[in-house]
N, C-alpha and C positions, 0 to 999 in steps of 0.2 A: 141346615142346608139340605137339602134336597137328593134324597139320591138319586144316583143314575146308574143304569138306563130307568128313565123316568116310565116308558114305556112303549110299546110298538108303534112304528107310523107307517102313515103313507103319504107319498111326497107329491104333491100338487105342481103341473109341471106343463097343464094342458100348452099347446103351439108354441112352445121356446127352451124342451131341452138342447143341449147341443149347441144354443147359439149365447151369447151377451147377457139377453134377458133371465136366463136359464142357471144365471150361476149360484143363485144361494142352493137349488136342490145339485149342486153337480161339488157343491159344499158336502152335503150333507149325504151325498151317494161316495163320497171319496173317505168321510168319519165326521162322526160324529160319537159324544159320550152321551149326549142327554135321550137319542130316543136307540132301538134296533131298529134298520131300517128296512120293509117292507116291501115295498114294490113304490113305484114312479108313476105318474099316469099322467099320459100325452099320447094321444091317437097316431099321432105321425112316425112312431117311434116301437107302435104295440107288437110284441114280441121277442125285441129285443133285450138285453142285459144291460144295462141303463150303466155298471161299470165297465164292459166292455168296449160299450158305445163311447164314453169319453177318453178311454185309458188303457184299450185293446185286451185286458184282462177280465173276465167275465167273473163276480161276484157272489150271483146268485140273487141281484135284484130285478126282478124281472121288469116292465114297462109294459105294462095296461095302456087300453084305449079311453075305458070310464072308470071313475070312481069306484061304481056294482061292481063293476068286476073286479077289480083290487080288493075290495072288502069281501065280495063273496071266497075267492081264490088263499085270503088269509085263513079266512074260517073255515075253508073245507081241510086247511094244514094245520087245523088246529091252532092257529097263532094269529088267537083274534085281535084286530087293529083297536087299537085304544088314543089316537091320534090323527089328524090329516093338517099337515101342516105344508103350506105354502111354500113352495122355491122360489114363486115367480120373483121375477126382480127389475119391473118396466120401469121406463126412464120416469122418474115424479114420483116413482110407490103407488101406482094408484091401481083398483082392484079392477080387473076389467070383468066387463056384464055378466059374461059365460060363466066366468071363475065365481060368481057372487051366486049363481044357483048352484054352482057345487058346494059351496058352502053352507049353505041353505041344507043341502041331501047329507053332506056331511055331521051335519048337527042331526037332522033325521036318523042317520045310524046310532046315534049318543057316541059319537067321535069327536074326544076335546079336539080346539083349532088353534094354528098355533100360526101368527101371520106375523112378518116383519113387514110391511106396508104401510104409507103415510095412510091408507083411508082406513080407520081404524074401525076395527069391527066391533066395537063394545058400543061405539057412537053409532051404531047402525040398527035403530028401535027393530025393525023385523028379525034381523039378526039378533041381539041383545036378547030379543024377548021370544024367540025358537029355542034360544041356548038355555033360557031359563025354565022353560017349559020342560024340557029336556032333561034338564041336570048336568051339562057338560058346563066344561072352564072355554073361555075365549082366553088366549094372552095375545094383545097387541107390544110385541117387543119392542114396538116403536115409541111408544106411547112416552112423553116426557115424565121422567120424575119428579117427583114434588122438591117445591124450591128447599124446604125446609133439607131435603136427605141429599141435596150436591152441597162440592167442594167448591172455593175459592185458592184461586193457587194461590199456596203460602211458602214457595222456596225448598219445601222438605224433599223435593225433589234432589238436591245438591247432598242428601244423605246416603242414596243409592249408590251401593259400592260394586253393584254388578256392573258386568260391560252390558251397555244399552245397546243396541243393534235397530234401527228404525229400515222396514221395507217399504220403500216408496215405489212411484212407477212413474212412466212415462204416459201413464192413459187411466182414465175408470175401468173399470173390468179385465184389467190387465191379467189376475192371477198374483197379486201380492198377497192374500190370506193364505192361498195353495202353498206358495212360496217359504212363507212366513212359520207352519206347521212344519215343512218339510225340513226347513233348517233347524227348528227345536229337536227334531226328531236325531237329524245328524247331529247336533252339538251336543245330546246326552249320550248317542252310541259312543261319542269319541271322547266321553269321560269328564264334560262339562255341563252340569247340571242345568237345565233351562226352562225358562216358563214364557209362555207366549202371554201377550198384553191383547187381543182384541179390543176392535173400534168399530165395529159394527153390528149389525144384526146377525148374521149368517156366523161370524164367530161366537154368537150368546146362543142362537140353534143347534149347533158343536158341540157346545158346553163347556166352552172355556171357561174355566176360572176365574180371569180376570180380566172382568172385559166392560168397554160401557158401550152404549149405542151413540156413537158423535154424532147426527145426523136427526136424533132425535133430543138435544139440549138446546136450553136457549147460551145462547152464543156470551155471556158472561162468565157462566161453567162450565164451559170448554174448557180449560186448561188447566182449573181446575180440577177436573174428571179426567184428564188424561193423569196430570201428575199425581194424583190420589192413588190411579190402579196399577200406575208404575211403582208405586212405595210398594203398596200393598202386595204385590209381587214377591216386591225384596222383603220385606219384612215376615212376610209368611214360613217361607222359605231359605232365602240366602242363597239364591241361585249364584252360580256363576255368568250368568246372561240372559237378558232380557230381550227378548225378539217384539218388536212393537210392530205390528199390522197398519199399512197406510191405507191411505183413503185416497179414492180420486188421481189427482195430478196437479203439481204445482202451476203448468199451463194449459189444463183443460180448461174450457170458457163454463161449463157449468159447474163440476166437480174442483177446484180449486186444491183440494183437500190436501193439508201435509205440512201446509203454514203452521198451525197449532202443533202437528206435531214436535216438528223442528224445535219449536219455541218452548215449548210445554213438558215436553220427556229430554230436551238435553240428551240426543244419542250422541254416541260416542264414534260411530260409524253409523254407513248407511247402505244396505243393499239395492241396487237400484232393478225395479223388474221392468220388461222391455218385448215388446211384440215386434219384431224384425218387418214381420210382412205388412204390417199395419198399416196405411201410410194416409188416413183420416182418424180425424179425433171420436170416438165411442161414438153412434148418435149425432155426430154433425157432418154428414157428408159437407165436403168445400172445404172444411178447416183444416187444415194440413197438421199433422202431428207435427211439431217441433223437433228438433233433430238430438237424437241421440245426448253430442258431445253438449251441446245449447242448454238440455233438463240437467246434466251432470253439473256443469257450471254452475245453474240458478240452484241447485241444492248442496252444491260446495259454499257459493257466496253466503246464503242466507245461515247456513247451517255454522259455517268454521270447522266444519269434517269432514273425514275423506268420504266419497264411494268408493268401498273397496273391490264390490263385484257387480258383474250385468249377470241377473238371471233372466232365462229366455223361455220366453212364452212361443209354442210351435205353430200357434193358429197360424192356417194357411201357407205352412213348410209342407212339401213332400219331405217323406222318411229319408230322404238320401242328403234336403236340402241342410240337415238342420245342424249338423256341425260343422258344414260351411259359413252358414250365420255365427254359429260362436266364434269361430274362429273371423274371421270378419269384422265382430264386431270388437275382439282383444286387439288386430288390427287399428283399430279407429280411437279406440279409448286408452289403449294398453292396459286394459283391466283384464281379469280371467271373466268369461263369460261359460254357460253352463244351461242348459235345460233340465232341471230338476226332476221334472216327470219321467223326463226318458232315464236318466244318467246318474238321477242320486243326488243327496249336498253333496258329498266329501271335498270337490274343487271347490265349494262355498265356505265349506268347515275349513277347508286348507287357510285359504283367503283370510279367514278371521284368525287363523293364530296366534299372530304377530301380537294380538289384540288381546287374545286370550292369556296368553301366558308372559304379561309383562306383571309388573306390581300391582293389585287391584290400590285401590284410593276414591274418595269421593271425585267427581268430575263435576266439572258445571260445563 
């Protein structure tokens, strides 16, 4: 395995820090194990402190305008970039023009690239054959695995004696990976050993442990590859819980994502995340989000488990609005609801007790 920190980056991020598209670098400006993180670069944002900017707490990662200047500002600190790896995260994964001649200058520096994007940069001969000129690595994280190294689900799922915890959402881009960390984080300070399950790209750039890219399988070893990194979890370890990262939304018209999970990792509960102010689906203006109580239902039905908590996503709360929202939305669901970023798990950790400290046992 690989150590980490694998090495220094800088996070690619041109016109969509700060919004939807922008989440794998606002991943990777919040933690990450696999690179240190360096500077952010997006013109609209140059100056600022890139954690600051998302989290009101300032980091020390600053937010360039170009590339040059990220790479030059590394090396005059001594702390030359060895990395430029993509945040962007547009609807389809596809690499937009701009971003494609920074990549280009990128390899010009001998800066390995490190892209979760469908348009894969190994299949990109200009790219492919700059990088090889060069001497740098491409990794396209997206990239499907060969048939031969996926699982077929075979049931060994039903041998995981940890509590499964699955984060689902009401939308894409909701904030269930943020979520998803945040609660491993609080379930080990409060004396319950835990390991996160990543399922996408943005948790394999993190450097999760255990994690597959759903989104880059073909769809027979989906469920397979979910319940493969759930054993392997358990079996590594012998956590006391397993926190599984969802995907999408069981009524989003593009992102559907959470079906396999449900099906495939047998959680035992289910954190549900939730954007108050939201009131369109990711990317579809006119499609109405689905309400609240309606996504709890369809992932009680399909599931046979509870949701025990709403975590709450602030986008578009003023500061004063947002434990009115919680409290609102305990109100409507009678669940505890919680903003993690502002407040911390502990009313999430609370929520899972009940869970926590009954008899462990296999579950199906």
């Amino acid at each position: 395995m690989t150590a980490l920190p694998e090495g220094r980056a800088i996070v690619y991020c041109q016109g969509a820090f700060g919004t939807a598209n922008g989440k794998t670098a606002h991943g990777l400006v919040r933690r990450t194990r696999r690179y240190e993180i360096l500077s952010v670069v997006d013109s609209r944002h140059a100056g600022a402190d890139a954690a600051a900017l998302l989290d009101g707490t300032a980091r020390g990662i600053p937010i360039f305008a170009t590339l040059d200047e990220a790479h030059a500002a590394a090396r005059s600190e001594g702390r030359e970039a060895t990395h430029f790896v993509i945040g962007l995260a547009p609807d389809g994964g596809r690499l937009p023009a701009e971003a494609r001649v920074d990549v280009l200058r990128a390899i010009d520096l001998r800066l390995n690239v490190d892209s979760g994007l469908h348009d894969l940069l190994g299949d990109d001969p200009e790219i492919a054959a700059r990088a090889a000129t060069r001497g740098v690595r491409l990794r396209d994280v997206r990239r499907t695995p060969p048939r031969s190294a996926l699982h077929f689900f075979s049931g060994k799922i039903g041998e995981v004696e940890a509590l499964k915890i699955a984060v689902l959402g009401t939308d894409s881009a909701v904030g269930k990976r943020t979520t998803a960390w945040l609660v491993v984080d609080g379930l080990t300070r409060a004396g319950y050993p835990a390991e996160l399950v990543g399922t996408g790209q943005t948790a394999w750039l993190q450097g999760a442990k255990h994690t597959i890219v759903l989104d880059a399988l073909i769809n027979d070893f989906v469920a397979g590859e979910l319940e493969h990194a759930v054993w392997n979890a358990w079996n590594d370890t012998r956590p006391r819980a397993i926190v599984i990262e969802g995907q999408g939304s069981l009524l989003n018209p593009a992102y559907p994502g959470g079906f396999e999970i449900l099906a495939a990792t047998r959680p035992d509960v289910v954190l549900m995340q939730h954007a108050p102010a939201r009131r369109e689906y990711d990317g579809f203006p006119g499609w109405p989000l689905d309400p609240l109580p309606k996504q709890i239902q369809v992932v009680e039905l399909i599931s046979g488990k509870p949701v025990v908590a709403v975590a709450v996503n602030h986008e578009g709360l003023a500061p004063n609005e947002i434990a009115p929202a919680c409290e609102a939305i305990t109100r409507l669901t009678g669940l505890p609801a919680a903003d993690l970023l502002r407040d911390g798990p502990d009313r999430i950790v609370d929520a899972l007790r009940p869970w926590l400290d009954g008899t462990p046992g296999p579950r199906r």
